[in-house]
N, C-alpha and C positions, 0 to 999 in steps of 0.2 A: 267936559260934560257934554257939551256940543259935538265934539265929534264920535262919542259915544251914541246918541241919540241920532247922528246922521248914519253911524254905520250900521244901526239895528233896522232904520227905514229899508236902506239898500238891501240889506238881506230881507228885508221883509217884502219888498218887490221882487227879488229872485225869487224866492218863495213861491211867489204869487204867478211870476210868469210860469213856472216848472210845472204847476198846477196846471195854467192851461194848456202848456205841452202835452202834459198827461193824458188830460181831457182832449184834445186831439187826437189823440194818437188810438186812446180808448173809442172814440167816433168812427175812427178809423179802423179799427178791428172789428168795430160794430157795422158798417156798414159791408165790410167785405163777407164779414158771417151772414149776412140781407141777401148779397146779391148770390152768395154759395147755396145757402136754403134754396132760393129761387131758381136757380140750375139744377140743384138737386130734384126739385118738384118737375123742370122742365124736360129733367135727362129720366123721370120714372114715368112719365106723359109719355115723350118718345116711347121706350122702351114697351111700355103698356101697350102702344100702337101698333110697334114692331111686331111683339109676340102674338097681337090678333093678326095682321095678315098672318104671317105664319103659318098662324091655327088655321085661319080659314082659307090659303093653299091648299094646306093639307086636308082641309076635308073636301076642299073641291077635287084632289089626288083621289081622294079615299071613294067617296060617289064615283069618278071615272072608272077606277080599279074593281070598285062593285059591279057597277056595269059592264065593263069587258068581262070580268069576272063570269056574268052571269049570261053572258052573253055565248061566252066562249064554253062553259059546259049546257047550256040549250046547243050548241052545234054538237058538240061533243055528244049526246045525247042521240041526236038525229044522225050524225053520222052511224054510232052503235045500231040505232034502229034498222038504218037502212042493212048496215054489213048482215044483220040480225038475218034482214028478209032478202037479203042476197044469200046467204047460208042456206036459208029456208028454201028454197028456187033451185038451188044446186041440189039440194039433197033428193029434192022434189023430179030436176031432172035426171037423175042418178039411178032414183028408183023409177022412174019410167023406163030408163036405160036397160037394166037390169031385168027387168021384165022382158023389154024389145031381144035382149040375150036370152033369157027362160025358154020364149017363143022361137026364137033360130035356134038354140040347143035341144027342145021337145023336137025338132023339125028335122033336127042331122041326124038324132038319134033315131027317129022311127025311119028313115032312109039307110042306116046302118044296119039295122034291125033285119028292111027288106031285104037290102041286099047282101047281108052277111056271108050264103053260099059262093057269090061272087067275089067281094073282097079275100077271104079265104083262098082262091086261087091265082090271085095278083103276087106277083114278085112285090120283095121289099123295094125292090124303088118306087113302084108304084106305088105303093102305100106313102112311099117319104112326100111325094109329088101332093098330096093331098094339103089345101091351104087351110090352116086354123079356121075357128070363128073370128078368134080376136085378128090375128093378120088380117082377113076381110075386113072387118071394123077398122083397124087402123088405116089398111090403102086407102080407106074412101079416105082420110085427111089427109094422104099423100099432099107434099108441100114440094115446090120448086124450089133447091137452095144453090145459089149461084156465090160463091167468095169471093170479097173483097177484096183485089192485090192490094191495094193502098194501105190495109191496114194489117198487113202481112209482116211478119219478124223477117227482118232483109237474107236471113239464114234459110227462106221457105220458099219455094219454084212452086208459085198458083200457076196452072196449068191457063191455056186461051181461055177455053169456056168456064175457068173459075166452077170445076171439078172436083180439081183435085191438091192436094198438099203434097211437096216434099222435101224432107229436110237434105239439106244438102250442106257441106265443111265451109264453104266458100260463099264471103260476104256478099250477097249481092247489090250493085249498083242501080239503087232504087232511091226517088225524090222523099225528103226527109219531111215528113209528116204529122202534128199532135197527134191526128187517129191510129198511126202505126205504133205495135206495140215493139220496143226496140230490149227487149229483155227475155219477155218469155214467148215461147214460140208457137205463137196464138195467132191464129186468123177469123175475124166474124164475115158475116155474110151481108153482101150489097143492100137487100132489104129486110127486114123488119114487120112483127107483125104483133099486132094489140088487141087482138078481139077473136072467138071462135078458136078451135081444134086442129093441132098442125101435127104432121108427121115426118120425119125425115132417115132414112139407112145409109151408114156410111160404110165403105167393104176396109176392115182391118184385119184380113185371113194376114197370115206372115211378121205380124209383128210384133216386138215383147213391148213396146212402153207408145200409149198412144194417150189423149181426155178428150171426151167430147163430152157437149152439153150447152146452154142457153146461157146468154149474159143479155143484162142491160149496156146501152151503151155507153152510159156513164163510167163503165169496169174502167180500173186505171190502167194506164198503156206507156206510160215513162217510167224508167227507175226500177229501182231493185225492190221496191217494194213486195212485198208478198201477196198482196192484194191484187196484184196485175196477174196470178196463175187463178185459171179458171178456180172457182169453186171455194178459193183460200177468203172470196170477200162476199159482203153480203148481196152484191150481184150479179151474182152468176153462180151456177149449180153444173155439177159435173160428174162424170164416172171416168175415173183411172184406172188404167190397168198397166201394169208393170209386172214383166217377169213371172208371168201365170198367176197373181195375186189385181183381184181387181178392189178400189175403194170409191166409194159415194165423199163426196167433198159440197159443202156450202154454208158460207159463214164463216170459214176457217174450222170449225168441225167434220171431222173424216170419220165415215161407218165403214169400219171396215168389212166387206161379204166374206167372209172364211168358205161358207157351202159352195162358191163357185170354184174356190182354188183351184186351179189345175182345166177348168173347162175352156174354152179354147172355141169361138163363133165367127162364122165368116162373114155377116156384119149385125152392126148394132144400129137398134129404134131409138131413138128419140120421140116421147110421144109428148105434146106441153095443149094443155084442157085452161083455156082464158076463162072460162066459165065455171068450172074448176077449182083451177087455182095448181092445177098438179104438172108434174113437170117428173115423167117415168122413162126409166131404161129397159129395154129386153133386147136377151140375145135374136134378134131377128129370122137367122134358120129356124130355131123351134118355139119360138114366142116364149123365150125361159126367162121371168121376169127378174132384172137384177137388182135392182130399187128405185122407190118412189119417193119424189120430196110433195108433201103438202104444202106448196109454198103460200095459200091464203090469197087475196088479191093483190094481181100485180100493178105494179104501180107505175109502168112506165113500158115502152116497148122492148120487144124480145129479138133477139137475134141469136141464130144457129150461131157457136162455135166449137171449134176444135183445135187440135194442139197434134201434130204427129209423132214429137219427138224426137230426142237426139239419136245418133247413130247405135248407142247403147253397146258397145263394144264390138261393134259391127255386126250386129243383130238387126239392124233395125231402118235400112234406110229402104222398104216399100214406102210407097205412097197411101195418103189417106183419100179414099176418093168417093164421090158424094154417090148413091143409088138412083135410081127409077124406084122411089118406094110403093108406086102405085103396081109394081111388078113383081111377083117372088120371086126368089132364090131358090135353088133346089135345096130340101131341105137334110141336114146330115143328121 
């Protein structure tokens, strides 16, 4: 009976301690679910903090971005404006031009007029000998163009006075250079010009494949690129002629002139208008215009080039050599 009543004690204190095991343990789960709440509350504080900088990054991004924004079409604006009244000024001087021509053409005409019994007894030379209005116009911007050897395809003999071009078979030993172009067979000129009306004649009588025309000096000048042939990039503009077929090249678009096929000039204008914006070819004997690029304003300086060409099956090794444009040619 006693030990009945001693073993139901014992289990009744195991009991008892289990209980407070429990109750431990239960404290224990309770206090770690306390301190989890309070992380949780402390990690959506953070977070809550995090996402306002953020937001207000971003709107300090977004006010910047509005203000360059707005900043940047107010220039946009003003530049339009100005090109606006740069257009307007050219047009303006264009038509004053064109008038200053109305006026020397009422002027040739009533001296043709008077002297028509006379010119009727002149030989046709003498009539050929007779210089345009527009060639008069042009010499007066007669330009000095002197060629850069340094920036000569090693394949080109620039004459002393930086004259003339010639293509020749034979590599020449010349100091290796960025500015030279070592591909295509291009030479620019020593200097350069960014403002006002320039004119320059180069004599191409004799040859089937020659381009002249204007580049910035940025044109590329390494490599096989396509961009390094006058006219093929967007800086530089050209007229090719090949094999009695002449074509307008700039930008990598070519117009082809069909109506010249077959005509054949002893040398070619270059005429480039900075006020303008134009950049015109004419056969230079008869002032026979071959095309005009509108180029808009330029954005950089110009420089005269040219290109004389390979031997082209042994057609082609004259020389490209630069004129007295302030002088005519007799005219055929």
């Amino acid at each position: 009976m006693y030990s009945e009543v001693g073993g139901k004690a014992k289990k009744g204190e195991m009991l008892l301690k289990y209980q407070q095991y429990l109750q431990r343990q239960r404290d224990a789960i309770t206090y770690r679910i306390k301190k989890l709440a309070a992380k949780q509350v402390e990690l959506t504080k953070k977070t809550d903090t995090i996402k306002e900088k953020i937001r207000k990054k971003y709107e300090d991004m977004k006010r910047v971005l509005d203000e360059d924004l707005r900043i940047t079409l107010t220039q946009l604006d003003t530049e339009h404006e100005a090109a606006e009244k740069l257009v307007e000024e050219k047009i303006e001087d264009c038509y004053h031009l064109t008038q200053e021509l109305d006026q020397d053409l009422a002027t040739v005409s009533a001296d043709v007029k008077a002297q028509e019994a006379d010119i009727q007894q002149n030989s046709e030379r003498d009539k050929r000998s007779q210089v345009p209005v527009t060639k008069k116009l042009f010499q007066s911007y007669a330009s000095d163009v002197v060629l850069d050897a340094d920036t000569a395809h090693p394949k080109l003999i620039i004459s002393p006075q930086g004259d003339s071009a010639t293509y020749t078979d034979t590599w020449q030993d010349v100091p290796e250079s960025p500015s030279r172009f070592d591909n295509t067979l291009n030479v620019v000129s020593q200097e350069g010009f960014r403002e006002g009306r320039h004119y320059w004649e180069v004599e191409v009588s004799g040859k089937t494949y020659w381009e002249l025309g204007l580049t910035y000096p940025s044109i590329p000048r390494q490599g096989r690129e396509e961009d390094c042939w006058l006219g093929r990039g967007k800086e530089s503009w050209c007229v090719e002629y090949f094999n009695g077929d002449y074509t307008a090249w700039h930008g990598g678009v070519h117009h082809e002139l069909p109506l010249l096929a077959g005509r054949q000039f002893t040398r070619i204008g270059v005429f480039c208008s900075f006020p303008g914006g134009l950049v015109c070819f004419v056969g230079a004997d008869t002032m026979t215009p071959l095309h005009c690029f509108c180029a808009g304003t330029f954005t950089d300086t110009l420089h005269q080039a040219l290109c004389p060409g390979h031997d082209n099956e042994g057609t082609n090794w004259k020389s490209l050599k630069i004129c007295d444009a302030s002088r005519s040619a007799p005219v055929l």
